[in-house]
VONURO-645114 format. One record per atom (N, C-alpha, C): x, y negated, z negated; residue in one letter; atom name; residue number from 1. Coordinates in nm, 2 decimals. Example, Ala and Ser with C-alpha at 12.3 -4.5 7.8 and 13.67 -1.06 7.14 Angstrom:
2
@X 1.32 Y 0.57 Z -0.78 type A atom N seq 1
@X 1.23 Y 0.45 Z -0.78 type A atom CA seq 1
@X 1.32 Y 0.33 Z -0.78 type A atom C seq 1
@X 1.28 Y 0.22 Z -0.71 type S atom N seq 2
@X 1.37 Y 0.11 Z -0.71 type S atom CA seq 2
@X 1.29 Y 0.00 Z -0.79 type S atom C seq 2
//
This chain:
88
@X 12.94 Y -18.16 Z -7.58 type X atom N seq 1
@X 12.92 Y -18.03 Z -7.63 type X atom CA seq 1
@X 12.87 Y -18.03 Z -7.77 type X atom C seq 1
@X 12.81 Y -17.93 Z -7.79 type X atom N seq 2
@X 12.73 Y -17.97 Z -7.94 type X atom CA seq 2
@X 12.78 Y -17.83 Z -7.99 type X atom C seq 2
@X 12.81 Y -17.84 Z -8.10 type X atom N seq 3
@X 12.92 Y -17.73 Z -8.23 type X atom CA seq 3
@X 12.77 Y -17.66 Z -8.27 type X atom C seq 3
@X 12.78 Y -17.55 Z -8.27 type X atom N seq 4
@X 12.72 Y -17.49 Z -8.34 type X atom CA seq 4
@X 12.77 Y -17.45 Z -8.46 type X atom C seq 4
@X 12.68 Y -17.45 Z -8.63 type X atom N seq 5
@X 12.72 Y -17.44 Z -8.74 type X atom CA seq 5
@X 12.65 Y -17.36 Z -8.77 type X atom C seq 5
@X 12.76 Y -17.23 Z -8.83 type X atom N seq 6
@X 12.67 Y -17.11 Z -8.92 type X atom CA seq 6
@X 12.68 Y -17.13 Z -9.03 type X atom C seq 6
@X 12.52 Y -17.10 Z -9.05 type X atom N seq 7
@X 12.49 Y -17.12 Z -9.18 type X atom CA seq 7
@X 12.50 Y -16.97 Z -9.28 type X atom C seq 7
@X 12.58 Y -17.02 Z -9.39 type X atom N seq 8
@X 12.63 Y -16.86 Z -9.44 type X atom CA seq 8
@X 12.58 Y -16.87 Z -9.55 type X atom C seq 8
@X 12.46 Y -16.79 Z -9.61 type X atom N seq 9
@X 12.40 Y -16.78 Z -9.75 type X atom CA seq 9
@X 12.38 Y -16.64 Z -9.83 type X atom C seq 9
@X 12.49 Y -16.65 Z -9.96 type X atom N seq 10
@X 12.54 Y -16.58 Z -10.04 type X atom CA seq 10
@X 12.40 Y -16.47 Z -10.08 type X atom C seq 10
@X 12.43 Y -16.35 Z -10.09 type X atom N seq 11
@X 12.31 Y -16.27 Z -10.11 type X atom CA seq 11
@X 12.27 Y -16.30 Z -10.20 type X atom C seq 11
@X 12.33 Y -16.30 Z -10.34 type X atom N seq 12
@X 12.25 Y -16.34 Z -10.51 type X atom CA seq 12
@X 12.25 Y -16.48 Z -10.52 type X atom C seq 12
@X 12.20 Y -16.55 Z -10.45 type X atom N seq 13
@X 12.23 Y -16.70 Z -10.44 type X atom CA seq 13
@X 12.11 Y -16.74 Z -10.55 type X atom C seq 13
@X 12.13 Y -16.81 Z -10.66 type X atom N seq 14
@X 12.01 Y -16.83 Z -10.72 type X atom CA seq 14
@X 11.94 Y -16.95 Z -10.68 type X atom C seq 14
@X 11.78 Y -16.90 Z -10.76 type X atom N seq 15
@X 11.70 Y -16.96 Z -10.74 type X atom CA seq 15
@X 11.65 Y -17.10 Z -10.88 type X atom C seq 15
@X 11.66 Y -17.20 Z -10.81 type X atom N seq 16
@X 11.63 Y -17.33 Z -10.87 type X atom CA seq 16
@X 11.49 Y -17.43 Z -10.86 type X atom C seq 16
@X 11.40 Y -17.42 Z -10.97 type X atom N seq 17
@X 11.29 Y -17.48 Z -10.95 type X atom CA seq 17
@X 11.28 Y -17.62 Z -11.04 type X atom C seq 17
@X 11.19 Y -17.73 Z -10.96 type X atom N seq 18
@X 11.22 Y -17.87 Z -11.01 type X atom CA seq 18
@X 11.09 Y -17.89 Z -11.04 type X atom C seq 18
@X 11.08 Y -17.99 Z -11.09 type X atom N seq 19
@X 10.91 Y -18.07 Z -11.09 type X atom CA seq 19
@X 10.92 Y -18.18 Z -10.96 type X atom C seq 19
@X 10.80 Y -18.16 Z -10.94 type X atom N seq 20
@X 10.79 Y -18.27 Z -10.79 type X atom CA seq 20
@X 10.87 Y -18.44 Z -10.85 type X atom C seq 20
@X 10.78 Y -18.46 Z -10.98 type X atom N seq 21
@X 10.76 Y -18.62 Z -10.98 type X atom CA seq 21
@X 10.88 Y -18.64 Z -11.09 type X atom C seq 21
@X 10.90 Y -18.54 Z -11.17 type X atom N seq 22
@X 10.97 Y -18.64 Z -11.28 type X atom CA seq 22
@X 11.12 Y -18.55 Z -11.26 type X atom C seq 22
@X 11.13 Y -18.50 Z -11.19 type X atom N seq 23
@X 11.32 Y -18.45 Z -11.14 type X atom CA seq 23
@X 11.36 Y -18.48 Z -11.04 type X atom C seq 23
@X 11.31 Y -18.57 Z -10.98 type X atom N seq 24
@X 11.33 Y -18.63 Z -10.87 type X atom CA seq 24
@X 11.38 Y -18.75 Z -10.85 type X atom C seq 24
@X 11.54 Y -18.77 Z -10.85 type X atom N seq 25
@X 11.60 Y -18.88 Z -10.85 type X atom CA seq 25
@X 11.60 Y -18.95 Z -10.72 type X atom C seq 25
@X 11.61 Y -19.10 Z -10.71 type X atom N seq 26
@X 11.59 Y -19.17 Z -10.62 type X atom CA seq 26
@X 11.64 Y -19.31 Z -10.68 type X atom C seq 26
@X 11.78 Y -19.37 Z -10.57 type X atom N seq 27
@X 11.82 Y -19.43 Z -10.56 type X atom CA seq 27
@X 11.77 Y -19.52 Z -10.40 type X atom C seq 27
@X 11.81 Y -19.66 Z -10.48 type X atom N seq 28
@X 11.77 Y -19.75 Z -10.35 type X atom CA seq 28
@X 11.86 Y -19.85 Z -10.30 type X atom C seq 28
@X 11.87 Y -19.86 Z -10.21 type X atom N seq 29
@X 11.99 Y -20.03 Z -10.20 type X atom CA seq 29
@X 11.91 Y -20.13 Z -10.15 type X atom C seq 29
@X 11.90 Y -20.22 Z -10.23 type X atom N seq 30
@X 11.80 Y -20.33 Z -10.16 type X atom CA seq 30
@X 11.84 Y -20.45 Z -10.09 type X atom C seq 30
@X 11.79 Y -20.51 Z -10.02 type X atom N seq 31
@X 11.83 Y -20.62 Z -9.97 type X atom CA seq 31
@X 11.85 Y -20.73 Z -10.09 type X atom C seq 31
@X 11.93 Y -20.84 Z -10.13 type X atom N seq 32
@X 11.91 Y -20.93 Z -10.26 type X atom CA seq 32
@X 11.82 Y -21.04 Z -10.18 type X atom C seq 32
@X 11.81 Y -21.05 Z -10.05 type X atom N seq 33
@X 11.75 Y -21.18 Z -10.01 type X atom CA seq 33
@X 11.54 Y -21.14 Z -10.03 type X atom C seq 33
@X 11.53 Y -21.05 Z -9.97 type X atom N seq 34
@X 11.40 Y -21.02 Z -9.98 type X atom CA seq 34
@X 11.34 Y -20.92 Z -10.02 type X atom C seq 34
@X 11.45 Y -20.88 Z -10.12 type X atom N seq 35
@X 11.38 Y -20.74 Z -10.22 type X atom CA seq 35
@X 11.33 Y -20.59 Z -10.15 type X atom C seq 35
@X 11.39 Y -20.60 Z -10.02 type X atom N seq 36
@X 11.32 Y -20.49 Z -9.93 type X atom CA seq 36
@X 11.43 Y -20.36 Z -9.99 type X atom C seq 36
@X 11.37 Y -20.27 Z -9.98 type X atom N seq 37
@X 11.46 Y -20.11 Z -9.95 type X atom CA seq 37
@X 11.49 Y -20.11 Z -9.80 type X atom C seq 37
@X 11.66 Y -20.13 Z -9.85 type X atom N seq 38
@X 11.70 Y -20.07 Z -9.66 type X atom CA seq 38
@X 11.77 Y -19.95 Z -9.69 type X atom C seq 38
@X 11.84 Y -19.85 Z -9.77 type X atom N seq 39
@X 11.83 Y -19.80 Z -9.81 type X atom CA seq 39
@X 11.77 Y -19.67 Z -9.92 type X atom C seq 39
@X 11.72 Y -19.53 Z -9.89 type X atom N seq 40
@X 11.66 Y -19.51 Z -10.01 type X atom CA seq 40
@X 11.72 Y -19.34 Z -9.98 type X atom C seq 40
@X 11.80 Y -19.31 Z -10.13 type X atom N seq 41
@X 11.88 Y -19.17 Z -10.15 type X atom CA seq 41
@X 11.77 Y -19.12 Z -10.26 type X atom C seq 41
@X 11.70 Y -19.01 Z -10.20 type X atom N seq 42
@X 11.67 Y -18.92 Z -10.27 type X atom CA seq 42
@X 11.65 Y -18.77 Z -10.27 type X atom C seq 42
@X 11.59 Y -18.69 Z -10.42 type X atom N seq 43
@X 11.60 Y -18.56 Z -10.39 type X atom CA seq 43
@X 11.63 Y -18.47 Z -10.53 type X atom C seq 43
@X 11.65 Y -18.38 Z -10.54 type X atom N seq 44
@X 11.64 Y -18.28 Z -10.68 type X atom CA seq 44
@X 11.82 Y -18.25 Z -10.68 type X atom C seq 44
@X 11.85 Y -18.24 Z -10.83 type X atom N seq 45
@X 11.99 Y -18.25 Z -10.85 type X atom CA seq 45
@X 12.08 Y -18.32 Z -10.77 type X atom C seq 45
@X 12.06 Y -18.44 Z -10.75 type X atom N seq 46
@X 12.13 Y -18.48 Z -10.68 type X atom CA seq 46
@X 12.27 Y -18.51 Z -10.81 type X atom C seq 46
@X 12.41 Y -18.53 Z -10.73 type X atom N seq 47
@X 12.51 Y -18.53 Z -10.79 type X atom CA seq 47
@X 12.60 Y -18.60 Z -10.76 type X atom C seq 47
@X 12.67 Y -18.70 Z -10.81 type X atom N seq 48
@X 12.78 Y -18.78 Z -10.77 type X atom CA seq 48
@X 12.92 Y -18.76 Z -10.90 type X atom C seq 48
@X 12.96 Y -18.75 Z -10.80 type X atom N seq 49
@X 13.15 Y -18.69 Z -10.91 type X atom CA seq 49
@X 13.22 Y -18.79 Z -10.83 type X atom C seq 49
@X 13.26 Y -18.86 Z -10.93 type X atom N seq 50
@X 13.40 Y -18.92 Z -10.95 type X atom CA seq 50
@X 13.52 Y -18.86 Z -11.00 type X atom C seq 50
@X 13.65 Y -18.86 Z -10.85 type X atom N seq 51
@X 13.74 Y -18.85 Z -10.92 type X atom CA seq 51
@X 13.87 Y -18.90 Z -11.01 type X atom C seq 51
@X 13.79 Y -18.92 Z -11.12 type X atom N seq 52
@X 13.85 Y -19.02 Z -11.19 type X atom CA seq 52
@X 14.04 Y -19.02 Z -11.18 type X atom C seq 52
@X 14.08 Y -18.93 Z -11.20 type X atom N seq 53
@X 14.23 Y -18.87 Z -11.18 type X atom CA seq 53
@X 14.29 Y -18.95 Z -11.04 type X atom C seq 53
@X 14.21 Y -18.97 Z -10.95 type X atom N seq 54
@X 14.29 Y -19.08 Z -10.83 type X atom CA seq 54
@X 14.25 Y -19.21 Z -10.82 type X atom C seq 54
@X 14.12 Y -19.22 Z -10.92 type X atom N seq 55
@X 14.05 Y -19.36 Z -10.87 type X atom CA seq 55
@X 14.16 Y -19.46 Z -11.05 type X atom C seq 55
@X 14.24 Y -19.48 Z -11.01 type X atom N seq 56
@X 14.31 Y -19.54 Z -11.13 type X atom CA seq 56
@X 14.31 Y -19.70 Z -11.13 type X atom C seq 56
@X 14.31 Y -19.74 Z -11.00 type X atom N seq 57
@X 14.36 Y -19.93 Z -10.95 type X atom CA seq 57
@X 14.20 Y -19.96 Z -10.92 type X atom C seq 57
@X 14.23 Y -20.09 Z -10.87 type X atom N seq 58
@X 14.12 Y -20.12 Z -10.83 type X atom CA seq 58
@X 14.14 Y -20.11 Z -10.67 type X atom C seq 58
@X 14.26 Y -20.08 Z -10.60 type X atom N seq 59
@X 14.27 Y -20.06 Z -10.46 type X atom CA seq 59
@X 14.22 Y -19.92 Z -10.45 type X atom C seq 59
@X 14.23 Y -19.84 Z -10.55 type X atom N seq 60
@X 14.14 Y -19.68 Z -10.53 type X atom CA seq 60
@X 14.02 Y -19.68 Z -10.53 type X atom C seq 60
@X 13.92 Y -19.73 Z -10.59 type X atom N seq 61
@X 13.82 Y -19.78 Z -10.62 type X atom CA seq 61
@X 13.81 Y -19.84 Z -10.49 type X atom C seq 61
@X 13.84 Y -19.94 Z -10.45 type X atom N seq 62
@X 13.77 Y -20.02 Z -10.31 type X atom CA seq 62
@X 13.82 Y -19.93 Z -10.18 type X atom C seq 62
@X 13.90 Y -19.83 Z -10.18 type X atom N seq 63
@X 13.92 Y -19.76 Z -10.07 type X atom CA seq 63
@X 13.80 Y -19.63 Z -10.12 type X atom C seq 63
@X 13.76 Y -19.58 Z -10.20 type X atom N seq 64
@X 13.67 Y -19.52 Z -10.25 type X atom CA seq 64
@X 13.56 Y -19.57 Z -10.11 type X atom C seq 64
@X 13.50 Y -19.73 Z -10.23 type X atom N seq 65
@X 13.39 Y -19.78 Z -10.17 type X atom CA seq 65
@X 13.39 Y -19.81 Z -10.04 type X atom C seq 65
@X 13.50 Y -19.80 Z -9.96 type X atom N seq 66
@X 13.52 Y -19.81 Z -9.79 type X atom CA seq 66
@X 13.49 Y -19.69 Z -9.74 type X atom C seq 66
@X 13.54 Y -19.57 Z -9.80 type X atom N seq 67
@X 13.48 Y -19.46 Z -9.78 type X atom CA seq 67
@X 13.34 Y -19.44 Z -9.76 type X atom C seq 67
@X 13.25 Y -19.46 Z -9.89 type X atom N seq 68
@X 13.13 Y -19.43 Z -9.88 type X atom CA seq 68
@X 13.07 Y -19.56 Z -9.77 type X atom C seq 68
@X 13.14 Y -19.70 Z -9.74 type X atom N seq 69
@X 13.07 Y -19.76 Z -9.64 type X atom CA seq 69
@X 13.09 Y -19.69 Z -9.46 type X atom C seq 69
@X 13.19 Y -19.66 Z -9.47 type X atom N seq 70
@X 13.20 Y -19.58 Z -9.36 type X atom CA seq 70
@X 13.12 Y -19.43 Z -9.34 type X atom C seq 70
@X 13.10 Y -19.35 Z -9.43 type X atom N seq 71
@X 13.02 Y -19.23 Z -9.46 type X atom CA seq 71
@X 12.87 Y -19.28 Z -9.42 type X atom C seq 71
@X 12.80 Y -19.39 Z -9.48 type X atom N seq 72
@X 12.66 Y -19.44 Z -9.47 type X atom CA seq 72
@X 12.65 Y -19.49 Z -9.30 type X atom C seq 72
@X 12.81 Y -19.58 Z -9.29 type X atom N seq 73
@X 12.79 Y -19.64 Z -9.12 type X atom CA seq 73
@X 12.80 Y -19.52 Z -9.03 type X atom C seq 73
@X 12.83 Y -19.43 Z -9.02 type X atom N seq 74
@X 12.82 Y -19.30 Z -8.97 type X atom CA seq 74
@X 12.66 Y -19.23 Z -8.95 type X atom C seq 74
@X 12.61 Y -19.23 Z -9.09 type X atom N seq 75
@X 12.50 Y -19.18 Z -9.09 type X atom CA seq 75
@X 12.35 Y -19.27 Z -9.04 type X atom C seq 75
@X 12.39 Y -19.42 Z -9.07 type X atom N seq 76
@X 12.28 Y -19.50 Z -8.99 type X atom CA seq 76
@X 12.26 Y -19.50 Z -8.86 type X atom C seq 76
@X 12.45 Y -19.52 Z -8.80 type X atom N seq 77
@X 12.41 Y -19.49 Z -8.65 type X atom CA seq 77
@X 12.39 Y -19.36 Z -8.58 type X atom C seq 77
@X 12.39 Y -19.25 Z -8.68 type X atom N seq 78
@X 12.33 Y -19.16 Z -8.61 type X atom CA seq 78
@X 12.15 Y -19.14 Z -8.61 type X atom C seq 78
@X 12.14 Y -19.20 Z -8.70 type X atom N seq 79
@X 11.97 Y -19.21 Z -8.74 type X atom CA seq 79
@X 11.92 Y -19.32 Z -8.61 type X atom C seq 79
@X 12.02 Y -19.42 Z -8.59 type X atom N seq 80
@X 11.99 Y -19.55 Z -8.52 type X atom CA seq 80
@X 11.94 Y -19.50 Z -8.36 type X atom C seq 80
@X 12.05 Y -19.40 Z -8.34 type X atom N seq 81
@X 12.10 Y -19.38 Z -8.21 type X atom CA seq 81
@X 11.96 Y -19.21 Z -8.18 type X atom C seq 81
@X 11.94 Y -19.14 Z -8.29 type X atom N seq 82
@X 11.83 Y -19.06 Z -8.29 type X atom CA seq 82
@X 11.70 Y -19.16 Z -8.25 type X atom C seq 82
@X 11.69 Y -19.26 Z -8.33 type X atom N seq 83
@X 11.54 Y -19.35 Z -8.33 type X atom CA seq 83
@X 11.54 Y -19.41 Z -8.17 type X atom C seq 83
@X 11.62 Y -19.43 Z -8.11 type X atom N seq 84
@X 11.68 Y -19.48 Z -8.00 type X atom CA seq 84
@X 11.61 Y -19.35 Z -7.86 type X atom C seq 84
@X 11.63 Y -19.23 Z -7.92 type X atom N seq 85
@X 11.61 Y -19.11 Z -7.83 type X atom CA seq 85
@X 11.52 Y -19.08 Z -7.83 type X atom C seq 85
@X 11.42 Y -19.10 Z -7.90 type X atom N seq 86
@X 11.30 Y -19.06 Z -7.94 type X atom CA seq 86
@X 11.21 Y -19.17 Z -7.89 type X atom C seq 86
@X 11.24 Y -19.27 Z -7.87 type X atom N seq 87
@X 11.13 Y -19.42 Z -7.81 type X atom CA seq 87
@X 11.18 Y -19.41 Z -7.65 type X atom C seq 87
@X 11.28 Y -19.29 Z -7.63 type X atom N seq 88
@X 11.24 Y -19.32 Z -7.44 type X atom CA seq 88
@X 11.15 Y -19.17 Z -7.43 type X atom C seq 88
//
């Protein structure tokens, strides 16, 4: 079954304008063996918040980074499993 999501947009919702080339952040994760981009995050205001107030140990911190490796392994195999759908 596939969830339908409403999309709900605030009437005075403002308006935000960027420059194509130089507000446009872009992050990469590269391979270290052959310098490739296997991943590439980009886009205008992008934002990353730490919350510093729980990340106090270093076991917060690495349950953090398990987080976002699970959040990315999520999102590859959906791209994997799309790329997959699209070549039959």
């Amino acid at each position: 079954m596939s969830e339908d999501k409403e999309v709900v947009t605030p009437v005075s919702e403002p308006t935000v304008t960027f420059k194509t080339i130089s507000d446009r952040m872009i992050m990469d994760v590269i391979n270290a063996d052959n310098k490739e981009v296997l991943i590439q995050i980009s886009g205008y205001d992008l934002r990353i918040d730490f919350n510093m107030q729980y990340l106090r140990s270093i076991q917060d911190v690495e349950a953090a980074v398990g987080g976002v490796a699970q959040l990315f392994r999520e999102a590859i195999m959906e791209a994997a499993l799309g790329h997959i759908d699209q070549k039959q």
